[in-house]
C-alpha positions as CSV (number, residue, x, y, z in Angstrom):
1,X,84.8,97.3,95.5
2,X,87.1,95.0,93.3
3,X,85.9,94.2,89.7
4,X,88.9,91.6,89.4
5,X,90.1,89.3,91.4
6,X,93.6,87.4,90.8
7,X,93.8,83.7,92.6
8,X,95.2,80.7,92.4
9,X,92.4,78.6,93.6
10,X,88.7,78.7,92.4
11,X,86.3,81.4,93.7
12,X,83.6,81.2,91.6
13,X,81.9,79.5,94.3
14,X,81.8,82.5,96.4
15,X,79.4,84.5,93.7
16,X,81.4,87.5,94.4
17,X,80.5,89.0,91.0
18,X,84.1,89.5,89.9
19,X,85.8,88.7,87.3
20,X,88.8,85.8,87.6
21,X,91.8,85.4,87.0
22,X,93.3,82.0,87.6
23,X,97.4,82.1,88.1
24,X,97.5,78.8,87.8
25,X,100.5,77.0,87.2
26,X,99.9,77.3,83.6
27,X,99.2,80.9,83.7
28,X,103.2,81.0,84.5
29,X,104.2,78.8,82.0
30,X,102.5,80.8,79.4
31,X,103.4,84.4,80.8
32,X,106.2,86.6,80.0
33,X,108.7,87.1,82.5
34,X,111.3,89.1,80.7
35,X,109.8,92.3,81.8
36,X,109.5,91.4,85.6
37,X,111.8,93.1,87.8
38,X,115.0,90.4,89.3
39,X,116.7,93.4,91.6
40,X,115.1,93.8,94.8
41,X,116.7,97.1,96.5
42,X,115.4,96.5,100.3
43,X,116.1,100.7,100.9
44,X,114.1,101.7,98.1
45,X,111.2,103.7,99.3
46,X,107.8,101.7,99.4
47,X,105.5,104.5,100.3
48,X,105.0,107.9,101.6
49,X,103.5,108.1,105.1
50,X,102.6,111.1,106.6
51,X,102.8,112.6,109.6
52,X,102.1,115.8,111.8
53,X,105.1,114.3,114.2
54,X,105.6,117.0,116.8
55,X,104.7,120.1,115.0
56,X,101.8,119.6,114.1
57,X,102.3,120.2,109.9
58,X,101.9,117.4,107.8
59,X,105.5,115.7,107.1
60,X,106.7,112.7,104.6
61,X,108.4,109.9,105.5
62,X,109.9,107.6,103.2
63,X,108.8,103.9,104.1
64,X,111.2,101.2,102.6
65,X,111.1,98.0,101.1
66,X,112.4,96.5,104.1
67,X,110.3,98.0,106.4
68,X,107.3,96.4,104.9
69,X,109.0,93.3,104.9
70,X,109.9,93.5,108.4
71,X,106.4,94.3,109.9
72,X,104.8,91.2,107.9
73,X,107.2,88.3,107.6
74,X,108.3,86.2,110.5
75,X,106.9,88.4,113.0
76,X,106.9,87.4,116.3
77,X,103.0,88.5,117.0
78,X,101.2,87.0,114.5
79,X,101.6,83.3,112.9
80,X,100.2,83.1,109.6
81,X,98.5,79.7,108.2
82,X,98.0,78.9,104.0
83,X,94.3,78.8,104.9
84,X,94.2,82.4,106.0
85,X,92.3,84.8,104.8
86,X,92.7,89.1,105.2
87,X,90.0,91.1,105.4
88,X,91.1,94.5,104.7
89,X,89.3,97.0,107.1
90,X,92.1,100.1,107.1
91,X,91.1,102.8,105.0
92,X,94.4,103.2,102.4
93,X,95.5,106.2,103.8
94,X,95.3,104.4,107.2
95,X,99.0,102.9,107.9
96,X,97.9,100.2,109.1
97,X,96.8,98.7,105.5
98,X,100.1,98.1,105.0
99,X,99.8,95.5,107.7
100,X,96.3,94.3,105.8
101,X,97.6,94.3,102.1
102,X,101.5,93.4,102.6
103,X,100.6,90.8,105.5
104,X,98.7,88.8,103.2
105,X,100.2,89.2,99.6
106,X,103.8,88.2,101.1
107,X,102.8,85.3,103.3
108,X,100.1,83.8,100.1
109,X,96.9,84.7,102.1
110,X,93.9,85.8,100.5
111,X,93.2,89.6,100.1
112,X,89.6,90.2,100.3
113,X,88.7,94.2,100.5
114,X,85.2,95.3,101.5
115,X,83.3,98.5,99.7
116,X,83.4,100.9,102.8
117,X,79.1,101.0,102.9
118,X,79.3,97.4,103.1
119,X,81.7,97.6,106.2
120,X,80.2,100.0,107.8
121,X,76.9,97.9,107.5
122,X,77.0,95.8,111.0
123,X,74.7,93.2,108.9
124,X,76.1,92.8,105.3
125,X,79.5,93.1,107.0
126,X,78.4,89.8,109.2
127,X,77.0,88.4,105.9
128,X,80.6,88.6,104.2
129,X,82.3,87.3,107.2
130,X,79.9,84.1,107.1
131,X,80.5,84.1,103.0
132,X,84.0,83.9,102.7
133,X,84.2,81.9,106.2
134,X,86.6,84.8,108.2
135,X,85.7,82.7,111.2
C-alpha cells in the first residue's frame, strides 16, 4: 500500500501509518516552480492501453491527454462534491483506474488506494470503508 500520502488537509487522524505530506498553502509559497511544466499539449499521449481488438493479439493504443480529461471532468454521469472521496478498486492495468486515479486528482478528491489482500478481505475492506467514512 502507500508509504506516503500527499494532502492538503490533516489525516493523521485516520492512523493510516503513512507518512504526510501537507501542501498547504505554505508548502507553495516555499516550493520551486521554475521546473514545473506551463505547456499543456491535450494530444500528447497519456498512456498505453492495450488491446486484443478483433484479432485477438495484444495491440497499443495511444491514450491522450485529452481523453483523460474528457472521461473525468464535467461529465454528464457523475457529479463530483469537494467532500468526495475515491477509493481505488481497478487493478492498474485495469482501464478503468484511469477513471479511479484521474477522476479524483483532477476534480480535488481524495485518492485513497487499498493493498489488494486488504480488498479482497470482505471484512478489513468494510473496516476501511467505515475508517475513512466511504459512506
Amino acid at each position: 500500500g502507500a508509504t506516503t500520502i500527499l494532502t492538503d488537509t490533516d489525516t493523521e487522524r485516520f492512523n493510516l501509518n503513512t507518512i504526510n505530506v501537507s501542501l498547504n498553502e505554505n508548502f507553495y509559497k516555499l516550493s520551486n516552480t521554475s521546473n514545473i511544466l506551463r505547456n499543456f499539449d491535450a494530444e500528447a499521449p497519456a498512456y498505453i492501453m492495450y488491446t486484443s481488438g478483433s484479432t485477438g493479439t495484444p495491440k497499443g493504443v495511444l491514450i491522450a491527454n485529452r481523453s483523460i480529461v474528457r472521461l473525468v471532468k464535467n461529465t454528464n454521469f457523475i457529479k463530483f462534491n469537494k467532500n468526495d472521496r475515491m477509493l481505488q478498486t481497478g487493478s492498474i492495468v485495469f482501464d478503468a483506474c484511469t477513471f479511479e486515479i484521474w477522476g479524483a486528482l483532477l476534480n480535488g478528491l481524495s485518492l485513497y488506494i487499498i493493498k489488494k489482500e486488504d480488498l479482497l478481505n470482505a471484512h478489513t475492506l468494510k473496516n476501511y470503508i467505515e475508517k475513512i467514512k466511504f459512506l
